[in-house]
C-alpha positions as CSV (number, residue, x, y, z in Angstrom):
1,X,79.2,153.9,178.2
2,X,81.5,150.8,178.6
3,X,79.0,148.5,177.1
4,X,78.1,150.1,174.5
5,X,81.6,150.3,173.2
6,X,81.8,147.2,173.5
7,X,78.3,146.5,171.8
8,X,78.8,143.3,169.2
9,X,75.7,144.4,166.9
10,X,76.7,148.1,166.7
11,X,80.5,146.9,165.6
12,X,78.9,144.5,163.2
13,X,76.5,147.4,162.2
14,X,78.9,149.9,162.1
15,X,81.3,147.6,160.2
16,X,79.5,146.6,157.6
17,X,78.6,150.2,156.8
18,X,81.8,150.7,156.8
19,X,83.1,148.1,154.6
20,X,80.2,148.7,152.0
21,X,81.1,152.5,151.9
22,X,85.1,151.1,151.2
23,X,83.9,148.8,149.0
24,X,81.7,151.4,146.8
25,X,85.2,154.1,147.0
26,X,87.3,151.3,145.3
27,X,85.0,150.9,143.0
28,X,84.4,154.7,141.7
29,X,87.7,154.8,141.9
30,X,88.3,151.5,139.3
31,X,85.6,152.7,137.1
32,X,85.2,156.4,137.4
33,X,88.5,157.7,138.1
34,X,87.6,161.2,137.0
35,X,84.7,161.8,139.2
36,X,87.1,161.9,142.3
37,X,89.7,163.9,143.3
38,X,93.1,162.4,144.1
39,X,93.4,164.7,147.0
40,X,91.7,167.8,148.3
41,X,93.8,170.2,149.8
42,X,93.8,172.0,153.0
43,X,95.8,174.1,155.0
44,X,96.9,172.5,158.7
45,X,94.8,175.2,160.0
46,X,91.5,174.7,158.0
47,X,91.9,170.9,159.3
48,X,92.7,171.2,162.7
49,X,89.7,173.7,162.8
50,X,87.3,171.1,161.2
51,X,88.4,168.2,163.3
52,X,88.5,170.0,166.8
53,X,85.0,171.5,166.0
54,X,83.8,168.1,165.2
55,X,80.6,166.7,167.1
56,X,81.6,163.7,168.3
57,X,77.6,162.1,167.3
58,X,76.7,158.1,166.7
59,X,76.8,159.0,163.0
60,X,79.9,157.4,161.8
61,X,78.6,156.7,158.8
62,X,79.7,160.6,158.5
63,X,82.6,160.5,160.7
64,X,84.3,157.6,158.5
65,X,82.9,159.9,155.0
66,X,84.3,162.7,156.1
67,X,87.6,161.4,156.4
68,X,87.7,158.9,153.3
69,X,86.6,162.6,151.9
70,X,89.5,164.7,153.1
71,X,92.7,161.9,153.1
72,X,94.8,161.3,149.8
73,X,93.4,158.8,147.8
74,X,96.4,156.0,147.0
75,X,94.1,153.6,144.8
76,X,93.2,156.5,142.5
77,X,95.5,155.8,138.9
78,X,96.6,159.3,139.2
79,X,97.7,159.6,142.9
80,X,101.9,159.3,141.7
81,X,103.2,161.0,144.8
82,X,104.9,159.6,147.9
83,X,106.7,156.0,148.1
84,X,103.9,154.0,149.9
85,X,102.1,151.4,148.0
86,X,98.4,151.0,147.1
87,X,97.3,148.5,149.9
88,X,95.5,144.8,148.4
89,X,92.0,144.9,150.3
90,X,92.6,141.7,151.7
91,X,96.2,142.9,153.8
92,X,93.4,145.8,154.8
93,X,91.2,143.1,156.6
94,X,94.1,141.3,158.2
95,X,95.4,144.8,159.4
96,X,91.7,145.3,160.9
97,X,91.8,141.7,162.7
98,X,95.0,142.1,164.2
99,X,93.9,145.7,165.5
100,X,91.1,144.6,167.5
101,X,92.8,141.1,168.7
102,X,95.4,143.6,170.0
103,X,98.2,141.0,170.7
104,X,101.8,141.9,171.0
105,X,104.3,140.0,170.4
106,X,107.7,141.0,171.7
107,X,107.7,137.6,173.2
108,X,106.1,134.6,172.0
109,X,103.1,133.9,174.5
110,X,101.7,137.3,173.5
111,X,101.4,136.6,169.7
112,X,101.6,132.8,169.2
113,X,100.6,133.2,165.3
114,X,102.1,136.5,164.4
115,X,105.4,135.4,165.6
116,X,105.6,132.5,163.7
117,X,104.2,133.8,160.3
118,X,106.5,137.0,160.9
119,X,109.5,134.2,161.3
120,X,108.4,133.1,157.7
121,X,108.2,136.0,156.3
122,X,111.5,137.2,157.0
123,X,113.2,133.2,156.4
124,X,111.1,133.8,152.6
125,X,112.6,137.1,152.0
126,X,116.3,136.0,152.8
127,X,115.9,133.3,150.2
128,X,114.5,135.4,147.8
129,X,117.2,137.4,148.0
130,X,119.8,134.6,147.8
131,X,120.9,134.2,151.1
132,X,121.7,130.7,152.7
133,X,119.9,129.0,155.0
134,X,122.3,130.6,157.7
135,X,120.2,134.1,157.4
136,X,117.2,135.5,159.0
137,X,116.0,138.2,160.5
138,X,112.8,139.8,161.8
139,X,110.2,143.0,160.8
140,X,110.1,146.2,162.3
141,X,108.0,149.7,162.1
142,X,109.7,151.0,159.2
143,X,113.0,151.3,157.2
144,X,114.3,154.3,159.4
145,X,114.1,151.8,162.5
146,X,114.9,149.0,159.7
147,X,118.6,150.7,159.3
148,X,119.5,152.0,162.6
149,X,118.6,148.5,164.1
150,X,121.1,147.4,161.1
151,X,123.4,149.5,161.7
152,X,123.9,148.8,165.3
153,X,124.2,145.6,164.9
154,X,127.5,146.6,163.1
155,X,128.9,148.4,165.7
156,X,128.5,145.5,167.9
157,X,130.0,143.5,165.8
158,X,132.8,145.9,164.2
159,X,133.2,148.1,166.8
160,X,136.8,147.8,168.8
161,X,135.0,148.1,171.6
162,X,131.9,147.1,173.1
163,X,129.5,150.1,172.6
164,X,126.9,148.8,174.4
165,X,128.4,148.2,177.7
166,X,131.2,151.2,177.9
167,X,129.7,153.8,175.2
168,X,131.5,155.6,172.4
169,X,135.2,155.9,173.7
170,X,137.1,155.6,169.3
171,X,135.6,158.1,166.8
172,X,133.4,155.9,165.0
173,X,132.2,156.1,161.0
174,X,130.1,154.8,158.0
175,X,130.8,155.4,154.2
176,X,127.8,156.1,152.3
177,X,126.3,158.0,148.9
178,X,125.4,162.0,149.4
179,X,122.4,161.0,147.6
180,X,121.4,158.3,150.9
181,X,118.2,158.6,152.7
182,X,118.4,161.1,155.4
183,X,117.3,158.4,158.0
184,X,121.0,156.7,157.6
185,X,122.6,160.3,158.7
186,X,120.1,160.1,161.3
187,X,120.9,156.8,162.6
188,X,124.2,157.8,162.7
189,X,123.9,160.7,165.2
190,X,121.5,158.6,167.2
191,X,124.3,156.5,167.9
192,X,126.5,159.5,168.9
193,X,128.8,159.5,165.8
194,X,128.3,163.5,165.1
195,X,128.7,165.2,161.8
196,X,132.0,163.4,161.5
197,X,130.7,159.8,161.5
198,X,128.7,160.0,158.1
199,X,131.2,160.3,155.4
200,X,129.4,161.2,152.1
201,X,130.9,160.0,148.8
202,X,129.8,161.9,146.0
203,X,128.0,160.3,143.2
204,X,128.1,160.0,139.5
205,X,125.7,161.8,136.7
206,X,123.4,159.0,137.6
207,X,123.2,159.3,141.3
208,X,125.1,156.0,141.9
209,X,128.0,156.5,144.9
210,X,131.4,156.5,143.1
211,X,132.8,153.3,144.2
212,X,136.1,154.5,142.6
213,X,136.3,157.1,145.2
214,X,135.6,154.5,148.2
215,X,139.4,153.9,149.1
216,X,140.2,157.6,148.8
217,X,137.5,158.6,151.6
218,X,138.0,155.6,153.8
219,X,141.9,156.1,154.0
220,X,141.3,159.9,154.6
221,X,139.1,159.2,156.7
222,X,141.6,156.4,158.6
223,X,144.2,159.2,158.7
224,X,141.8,161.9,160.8
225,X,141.7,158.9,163.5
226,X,138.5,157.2,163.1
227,X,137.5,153.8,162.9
228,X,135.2,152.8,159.8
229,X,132.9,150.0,160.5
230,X,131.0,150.0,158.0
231,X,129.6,150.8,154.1
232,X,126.1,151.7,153.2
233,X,124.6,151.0,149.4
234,X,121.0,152.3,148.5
235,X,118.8,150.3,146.5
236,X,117.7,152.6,145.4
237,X,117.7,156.2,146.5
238,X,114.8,157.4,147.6
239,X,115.1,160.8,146.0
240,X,116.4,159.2,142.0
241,X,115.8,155.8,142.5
242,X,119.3,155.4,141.3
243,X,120.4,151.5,142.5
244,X,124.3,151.6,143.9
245,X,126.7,149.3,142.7
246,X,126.1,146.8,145.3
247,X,129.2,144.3,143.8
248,X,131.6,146.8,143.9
249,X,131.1,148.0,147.6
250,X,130.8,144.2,149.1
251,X,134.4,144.0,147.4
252,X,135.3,147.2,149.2
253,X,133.9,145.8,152.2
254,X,135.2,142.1,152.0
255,X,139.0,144.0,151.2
256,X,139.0,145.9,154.6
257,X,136.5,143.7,156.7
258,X,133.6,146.3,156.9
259,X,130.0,145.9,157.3
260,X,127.9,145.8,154.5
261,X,124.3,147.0,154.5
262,X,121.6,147.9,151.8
263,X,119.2,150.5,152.5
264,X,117.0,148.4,150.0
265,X,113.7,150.1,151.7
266,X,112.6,150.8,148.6
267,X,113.9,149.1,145.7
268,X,115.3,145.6,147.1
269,X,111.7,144.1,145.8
270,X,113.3,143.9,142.8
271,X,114.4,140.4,144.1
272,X,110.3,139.3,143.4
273,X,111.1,140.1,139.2
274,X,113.2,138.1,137.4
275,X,112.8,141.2,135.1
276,X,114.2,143.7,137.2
277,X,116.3,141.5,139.8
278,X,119.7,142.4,138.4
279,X,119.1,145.7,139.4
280,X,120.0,144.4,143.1
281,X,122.5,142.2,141.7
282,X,125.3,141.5,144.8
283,X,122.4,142.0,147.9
284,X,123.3,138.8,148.9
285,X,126.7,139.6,149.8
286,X,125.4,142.1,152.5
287,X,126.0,141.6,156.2
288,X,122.4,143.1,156.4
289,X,119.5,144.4,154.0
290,X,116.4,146.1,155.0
291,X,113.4,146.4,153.1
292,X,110.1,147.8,153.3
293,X,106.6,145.9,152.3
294,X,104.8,149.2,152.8
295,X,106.3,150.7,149.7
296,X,105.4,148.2,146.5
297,X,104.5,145.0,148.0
298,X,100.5,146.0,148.5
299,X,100.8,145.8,152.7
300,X,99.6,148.7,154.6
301,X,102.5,150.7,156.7
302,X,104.7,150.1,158.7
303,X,106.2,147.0,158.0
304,X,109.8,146.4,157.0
305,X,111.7,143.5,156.8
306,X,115.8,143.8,158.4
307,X,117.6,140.0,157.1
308,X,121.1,139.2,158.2
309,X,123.9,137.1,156.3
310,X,124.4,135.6,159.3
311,X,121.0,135.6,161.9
312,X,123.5,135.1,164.8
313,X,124.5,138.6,164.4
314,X,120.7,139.7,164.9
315,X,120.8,138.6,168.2
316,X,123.8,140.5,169.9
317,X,122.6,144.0,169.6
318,X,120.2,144.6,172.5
319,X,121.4,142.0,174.7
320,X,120.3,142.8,178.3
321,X,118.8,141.1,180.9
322,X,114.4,141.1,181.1
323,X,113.6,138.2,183.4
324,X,109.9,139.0,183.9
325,X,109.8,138.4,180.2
326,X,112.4,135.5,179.4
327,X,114.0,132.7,181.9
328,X,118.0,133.1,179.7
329,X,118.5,136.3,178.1
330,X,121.8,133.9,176.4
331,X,119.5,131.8,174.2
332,X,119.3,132.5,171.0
333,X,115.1,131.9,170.7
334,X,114.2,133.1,166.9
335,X,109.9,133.5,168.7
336,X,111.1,135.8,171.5
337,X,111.4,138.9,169.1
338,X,111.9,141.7,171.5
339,X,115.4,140.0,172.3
340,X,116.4,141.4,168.7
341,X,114.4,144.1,168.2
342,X,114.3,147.9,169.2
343,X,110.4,147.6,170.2
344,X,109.5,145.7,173.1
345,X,105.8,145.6,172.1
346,X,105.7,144.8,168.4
347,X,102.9,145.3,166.0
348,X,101.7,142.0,164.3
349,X,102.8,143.8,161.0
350,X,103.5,139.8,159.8
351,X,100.1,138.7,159.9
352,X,99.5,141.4,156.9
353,X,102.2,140.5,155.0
354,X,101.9,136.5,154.9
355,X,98.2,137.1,154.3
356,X,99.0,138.4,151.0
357,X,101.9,136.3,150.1
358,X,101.0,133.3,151.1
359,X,97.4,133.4,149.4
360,X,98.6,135.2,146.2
361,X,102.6,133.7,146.1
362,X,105.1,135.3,144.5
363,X,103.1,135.5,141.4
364,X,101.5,138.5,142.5
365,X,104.5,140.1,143.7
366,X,106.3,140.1,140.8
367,X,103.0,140.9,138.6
368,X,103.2,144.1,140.9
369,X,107.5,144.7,140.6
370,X,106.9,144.2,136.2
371,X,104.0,146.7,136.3
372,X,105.0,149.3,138.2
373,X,109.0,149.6,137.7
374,X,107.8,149.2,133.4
375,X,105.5,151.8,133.9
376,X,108.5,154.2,135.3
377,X,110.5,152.8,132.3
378,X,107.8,153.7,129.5
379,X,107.0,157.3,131.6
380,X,110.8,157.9,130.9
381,X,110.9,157.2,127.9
382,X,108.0,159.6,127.0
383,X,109.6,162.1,128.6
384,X,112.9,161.9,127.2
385,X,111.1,162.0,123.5
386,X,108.9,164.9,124.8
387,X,110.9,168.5,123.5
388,X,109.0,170.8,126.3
389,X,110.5,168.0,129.1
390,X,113.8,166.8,130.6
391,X,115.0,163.7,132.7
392,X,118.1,164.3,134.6
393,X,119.0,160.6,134.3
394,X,117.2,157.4,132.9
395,X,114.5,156.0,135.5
396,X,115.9,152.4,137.5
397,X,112.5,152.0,138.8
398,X,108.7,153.3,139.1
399,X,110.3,156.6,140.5
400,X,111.0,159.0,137.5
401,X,112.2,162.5,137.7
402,X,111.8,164.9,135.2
403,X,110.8,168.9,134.9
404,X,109.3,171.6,132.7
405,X,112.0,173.2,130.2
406,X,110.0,175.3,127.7
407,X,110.0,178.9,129.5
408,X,112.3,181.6,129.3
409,X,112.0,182.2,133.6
410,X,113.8,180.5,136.0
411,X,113.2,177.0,135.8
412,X,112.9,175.7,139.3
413,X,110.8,178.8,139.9
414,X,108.1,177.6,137.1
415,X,108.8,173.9,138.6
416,X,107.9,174.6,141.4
417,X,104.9,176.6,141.1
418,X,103.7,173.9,138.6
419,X,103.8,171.6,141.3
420,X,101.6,173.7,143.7
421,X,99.0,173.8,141.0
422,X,98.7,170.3,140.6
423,X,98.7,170.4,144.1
424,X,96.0,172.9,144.4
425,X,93.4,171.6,142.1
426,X,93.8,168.0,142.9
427,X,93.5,166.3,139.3
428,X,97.3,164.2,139.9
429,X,99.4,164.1,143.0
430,X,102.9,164.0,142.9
431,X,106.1,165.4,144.9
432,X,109.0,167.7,144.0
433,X,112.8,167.1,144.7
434,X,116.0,169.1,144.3
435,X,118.6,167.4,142.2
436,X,122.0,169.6,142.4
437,X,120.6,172.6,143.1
438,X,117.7,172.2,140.8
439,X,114.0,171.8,141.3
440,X,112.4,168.3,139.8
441,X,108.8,167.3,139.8
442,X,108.7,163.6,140.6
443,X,106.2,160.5,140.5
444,X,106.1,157.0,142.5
445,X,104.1,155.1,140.4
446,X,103.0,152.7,142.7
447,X,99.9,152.2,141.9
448,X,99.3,149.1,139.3
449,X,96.0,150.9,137.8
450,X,97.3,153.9,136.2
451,X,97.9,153.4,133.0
452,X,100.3,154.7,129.7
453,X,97.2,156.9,129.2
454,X,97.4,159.0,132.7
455,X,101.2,159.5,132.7
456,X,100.3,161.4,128.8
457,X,97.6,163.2,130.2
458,X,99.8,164.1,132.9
459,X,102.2,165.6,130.7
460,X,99.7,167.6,128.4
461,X,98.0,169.0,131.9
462,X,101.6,170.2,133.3
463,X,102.1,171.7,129.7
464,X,98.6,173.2,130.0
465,X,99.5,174.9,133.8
466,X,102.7,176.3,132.0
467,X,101.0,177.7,129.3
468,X,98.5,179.1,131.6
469,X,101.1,180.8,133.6
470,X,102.7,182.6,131.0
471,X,99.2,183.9,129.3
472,X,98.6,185.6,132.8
């Protein structure tokens, strides 16, 4: 059984089969969109019944049909759904060579290439987004690892006292927007902070913290006893896409020596536009930035970038001693990575990444930033000119949200049961979020191929579900 795992002619059977079938999906899906579905959907329990009743034969021409046939179908121009980008083949085949090679690289004899072309990537990305050559950084499996990794690098270096070694002893605390990702709350009580350590400032009509309120919270907060280490922008929120003022809070921060970090998981690849790039304008005043490559920067997940101002500060967090790894824990070696990161046994996520960039450049990175945050402009602005829709602010990015406002019934009701059509028949796919209380359909265009065309027809087929629903 060994050996034929192991067989080189079946993988390079099997493979090719494989890569034909791939190859024949991407192209139905560039040339006959409307012959596929963008998803078909199942209940958990109708899956887990297909999959645990599967017979585990030597077809896998089957096996790898069956589930291109039943996953959600990212290259098609009318998947608009979740933020995760629509993968370049070519970061595909890297992610395929680096799985079967298998090397980790928390240390430097385990991934001799991956360490070093992760090491670029992250010195490119701190230039791009204007830092000095005094900044670095590292990747790591995603932005909700990205900003607790950040984030405890604050502590240890704002912190009155040294977390690490004694543990929380001060009542400790962040200011951030109540429209934040969740994962930044999250981090938060990870580190043992509680429901008091996240102090939410409210936002404005367009989702943007209210930097006017910052020295309000923070000397309330002061008062109550706790010690505030540091200030959080999003660029941009996950659920608006609405991009903080990032100027405003690094002169907050630089007024009461606080941390500053982005949460620019998303929208911080607006440093690859010279479009869009003022839109981040002030990221390289942050202490720290994260940013993920997985979301519009065509490289499969995970893999997020976390750059410091100052790359000593990278290198303090998780100090401890691993001789059976490293001969002195005290120097500062960029190619031993698990001395800065959380994972000891990192995935060469870098090796997908500097495939794509350094073959296409920045060229194509910006080609992608233009098309698909000017798409999320021009869907906007058909919506706003539509009289059946509404926008509950003007789009930043390629995330728009909008909803259905020609019915009598309760609007978040008829929303939401749109959305579970669309859902349902599998035409488009795209999410839902609640906005102050109210239900919002919302799109991700992260997909380069749809076109000013789709985003119509999407709007005359939600009109057409509406319609449908009332005739009933």
């Amino acid at each position: 059984m060994i050996k034929d795992a192991f067989n080189p002619e079946s993988f390079r059977a099997t493979g090719h089969e494989l890569i034909d079938m791939l190859a024949d999906y991407l192209t139905q899906l560039q040339q006959n969109p409307s012959d596929v579905l963008v998803s078909k959907t199942q209940s958990p329990d109708e899956q887990l019944n297909k999959w645990q009743n599967f017979v585990g034969d030597q077809d896998w021409g089957n096996y790898f049909k069956e589930y291109l046939e039943d996953s959600i179908h990212l290259h098609h121009a009318k998947y608009m759904g979740h933020q995760i980008t629509v993968p370049a083949p070519i970061s595909s085949l890297a992610a395929l060579m680096s799985d079967l090679l298998n090397n980790g690289m928390g240390v430097y004899e385990m991934g001799q290439p991956s360490v070093v072309m992760e090491h670029l990537v992250a010195q490119r990305l701190a230039k791009k987004m204007g830092f000095d050559a005094q900044a670095g950084g590292f990747l790591t499996s995603g932005g909700t690892l990205a900003n607790l990794t950040a984030l405890l690098a604050a502590r240890r270096k704002k912190a009155s006292q040294d977390v690490w070694k004694t543990g929380n002893h001060q009542p400790m605390a962040l200011l951030v927007s109540e429209q934040a990702h969740y994962c930044v709350e999250r981090a938060v009580r990870i580190m043992g902070w509680g429901d008091a350590g996240v102090i939410k400032v409210p936002v404005d009509e367009n989702f943007r913290l209210r930097t006017d309120l910052l020295e309000t919270y923070y000397q309330q907060a002061k008062a109550e006893g706790k010690e505030v280490i540091a200030a959080v922008g999003s660029a941009c929120s996950t659920a608006t896409g609405a991009y903080d003022d990032l100027e405003a809070l690094a002169d907050f921060c630089q007024k009461h020596d606080l941390w500053f970090h982005v949460d620019g998981a998303h929208g911080a690849s607006a440093v690859f536009s010279n479009k869009f790039n003022a839109k981040v304008k002030g990221i390289n005043r942050a202490d720290s930035v994260i940013m993920d490559f997985h979301k519009t920067l065509l490289v499969p997940a995970l893999a997020t970038g976390v750059i410091f101002k100052d790359v000593n500060d990278s290198y303090n967090t998780f100090a401890q001693n691993a001789h059976y790894l490293w001969s002195n824990d005290e120097d500062k070696e960029w190619f031993n990575l698990a001395k800065r990161t959380f994972e000891t046994t990192k995935f060469p996520m870098g090796f997908k990444i500097f495939t794509v960039w350094n073959h296409y450049g920045d060229e194509l990175l910006e080609e992608m930033i233009d098309t698909i945050f000017g798409l999320g402009e021009q869907f906007g602005e058909m919506v706003a000119q539509h009289p059946q829709f509404e926008l509950p602010m003007v789009p930043e990015c390629n995330i728009v949200c909008f909803r259905y406002i020609d019915s009598s019934e309760d609007l978040n009701a008829v929303n939401r049961r749109i959305r579970q059509a669309i859902l349902e028949e599998g035409k488009f796919y795209l999410v839902q979020t609640l906005l102050s209380g109210d239900t919002y359909l919302r799109v991700t265009l992260a997909n380069p191929a749809t076109t000013i065309q789709d985003l119509e027809e999407l709007l005359e087929y939600i009109t057409q579900i509406a319609k449908a629903e009332v005739s009933v």
